[in-house]
N, C-alpha and C positions, 0 to 999 in steps of 0.2 A: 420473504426476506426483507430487511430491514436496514440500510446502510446511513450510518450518521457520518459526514466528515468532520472526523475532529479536526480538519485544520487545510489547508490548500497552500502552504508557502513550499516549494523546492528549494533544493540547492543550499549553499552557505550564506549568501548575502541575504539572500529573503528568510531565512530562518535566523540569522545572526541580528538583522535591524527589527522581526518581525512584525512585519508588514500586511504578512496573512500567520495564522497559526500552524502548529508545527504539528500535530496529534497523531496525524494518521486517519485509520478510518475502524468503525466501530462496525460487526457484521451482528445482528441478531434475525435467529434462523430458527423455529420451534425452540426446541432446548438449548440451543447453540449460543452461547456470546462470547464474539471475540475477536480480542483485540487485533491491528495488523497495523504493523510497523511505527508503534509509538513514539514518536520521535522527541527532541527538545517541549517541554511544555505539554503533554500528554496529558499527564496527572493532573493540569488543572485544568482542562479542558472537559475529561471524564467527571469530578468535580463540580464543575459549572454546571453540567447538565446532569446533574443528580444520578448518573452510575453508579449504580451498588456493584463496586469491583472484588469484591467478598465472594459473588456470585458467578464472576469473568471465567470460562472452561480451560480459555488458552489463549497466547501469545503468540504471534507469527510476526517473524520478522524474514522480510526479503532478502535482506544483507546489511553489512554492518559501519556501513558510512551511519553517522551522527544523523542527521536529517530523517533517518529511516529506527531508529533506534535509540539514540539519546536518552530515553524516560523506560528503556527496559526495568533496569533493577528496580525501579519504584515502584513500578508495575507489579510484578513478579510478587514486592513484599506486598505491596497491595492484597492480589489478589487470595495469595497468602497467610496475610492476617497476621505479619511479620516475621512470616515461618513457623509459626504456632501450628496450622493447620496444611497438612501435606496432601495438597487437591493443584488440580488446574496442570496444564501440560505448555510449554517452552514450545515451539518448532523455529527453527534458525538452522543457517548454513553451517556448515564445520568450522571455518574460519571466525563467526562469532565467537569459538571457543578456544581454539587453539593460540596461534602465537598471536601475542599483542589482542586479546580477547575484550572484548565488551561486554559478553556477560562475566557478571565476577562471580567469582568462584564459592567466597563464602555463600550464596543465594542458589546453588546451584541443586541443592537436596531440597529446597525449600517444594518447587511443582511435585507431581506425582511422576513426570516423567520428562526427560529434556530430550528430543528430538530432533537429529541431524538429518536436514531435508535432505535427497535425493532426488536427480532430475527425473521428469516423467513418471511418478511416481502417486499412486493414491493415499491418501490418509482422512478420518475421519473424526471430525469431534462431534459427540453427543447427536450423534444422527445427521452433521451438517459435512457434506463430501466435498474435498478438492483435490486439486491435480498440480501440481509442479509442474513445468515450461522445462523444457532443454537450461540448460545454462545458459545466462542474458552473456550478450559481448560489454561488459563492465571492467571497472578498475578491480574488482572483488566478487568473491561468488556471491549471483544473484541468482533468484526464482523468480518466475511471474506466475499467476495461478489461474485456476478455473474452476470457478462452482457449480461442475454439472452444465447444463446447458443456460443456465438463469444470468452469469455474473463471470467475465472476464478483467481481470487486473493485469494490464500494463505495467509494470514500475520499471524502473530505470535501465536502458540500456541505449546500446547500439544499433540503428534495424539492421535484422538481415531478413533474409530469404525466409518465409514461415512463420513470420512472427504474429502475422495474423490469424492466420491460421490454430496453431497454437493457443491461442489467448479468444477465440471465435465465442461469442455468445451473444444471449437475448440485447444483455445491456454492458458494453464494456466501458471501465475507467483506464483511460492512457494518461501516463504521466507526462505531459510537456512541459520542457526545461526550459526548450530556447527555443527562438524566434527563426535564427539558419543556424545550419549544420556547421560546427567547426570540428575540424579534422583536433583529434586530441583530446576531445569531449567526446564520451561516448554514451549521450543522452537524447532520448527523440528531440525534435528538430518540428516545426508546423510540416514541412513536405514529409514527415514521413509518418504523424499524425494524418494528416490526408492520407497516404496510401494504405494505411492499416484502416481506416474505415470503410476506404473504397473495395478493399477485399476482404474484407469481413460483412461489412453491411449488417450490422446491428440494428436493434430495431432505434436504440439511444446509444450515446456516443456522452460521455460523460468526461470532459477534461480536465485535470487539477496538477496538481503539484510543479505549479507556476516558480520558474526560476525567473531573474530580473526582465529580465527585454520581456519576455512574455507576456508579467503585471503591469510593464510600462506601455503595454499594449493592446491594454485593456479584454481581457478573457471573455470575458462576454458578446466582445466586438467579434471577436475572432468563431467565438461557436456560432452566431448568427451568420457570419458569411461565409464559414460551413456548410451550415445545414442548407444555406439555400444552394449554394455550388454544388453538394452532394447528394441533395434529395433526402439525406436521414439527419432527424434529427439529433445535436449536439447541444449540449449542454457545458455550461463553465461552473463546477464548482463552487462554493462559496463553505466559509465557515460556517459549521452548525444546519449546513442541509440534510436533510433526511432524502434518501429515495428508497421508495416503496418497488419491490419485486414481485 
């Protein structure tokens, strides 16, 4: 398995001055490639690093805050061939469809099939399996996922009880937004990035989608006095990283 990040900015400020890129992240899996949560600036990011999105199986998006979805429909016709060609499969919450929708509606025939995630739930593209999370404590319905034992994805919530567990694998990606917990933000926080690792224990710890305080405190800095606090290795993201599964 193959993980490119298109991009490491969180949040509206760091995605609105882009400061880090917005993309998301890129999975390719034997036959599998696909996109996850493309956000503002996606398309040029896939672009830049010469994706043939002609070729993209599918689309997952976690939930439908901008930051995590932005560059859907582009995608979509992208992948598409501007709706010429009826391939590639949509996975999105209901609420990306229903009221006040982010996928638009004319693009909606365009994949082979649009798919409203379910919590705890399996699904498969082109031989590449994941799993659906309980519903995250967010403003919006969110998922967080798991590729089998190989690959956990944090994205955006609230911790609670199970979260690591849940999302448990060889190598997990948790989204850090902010630096302390503020009541009324319901995004990991560094103390509860520490305790998702500490009960997970991954063999890598791979951290991104840096909201402000976070970038202004330098990510790098912070996965190093991780890893030696914790005993497992952390990592910080960067634009254009690959990691090898």
């Amino acid at each position: 398995m193959k993980v490119t990040f298109m991009g490491t900015a969180g949040a509206r400020f760091m995605v609105a001055k882009q400061l880090a890129a917005s993309g998301g992240l890129y999975i390719e899996d034997g036959d599998a490639r696909v996109s996850l949560d493309p956000g503002p600036g996606a398309i040029v990011q896939y672009a830049k690093r010469k994706v043939d999105l002609t070729k993209l199986d599918a689309i997952v998006i976690s939930h439908r805050h901008l930051d995590h979805c932005g560059d859907v429909n582009v995608m979509v016709e992208a992948m598409t061939e501007g709706g010429f060609r009826h391939r590639g499969r949509l996975f999105c919450p209901s609420d990306a469809l229903d009221d006040d929708p982010v996928v638009l509606r004319y693009l909606r025939n365009f994949p082979e099939e649009v798919v409203r995630l379910q919590p705890e739930t399996d699904y498969n593209v082109n031989g590449l399996s994941f799993t659906t999370s309980p519903r995250h404590r967010h403003q919006v319905e969110t998922f967080g996922f798991r590729f089998g034992d190989r690959l956990g994805w944090v994205t955006d919530s609230e911790y609670y009880d199970g979260i690591a567990e849940h999302h448990r694998a060889e190598v997990m990606i948790i989204h850090l937004v902010l630096m302390q917990c503020r009541a009324g933000l319901p995004h990991l926080c560094l103390d509860d990035a520490e305790r998702i690792i500490r009960d997970a224990k991954p063999r890598l710890a791979v951290l991104t989608h840096y909201g402000m305080t976070v970038w202004r405190a330098h990510p790098w800095e912070i996965a190093a006095d991780l890893t030696q606090r914790l005993g497992t290795e952390v990592k910080a993201a960067r634009d254009g990283m690959v990691l090898e599964i």
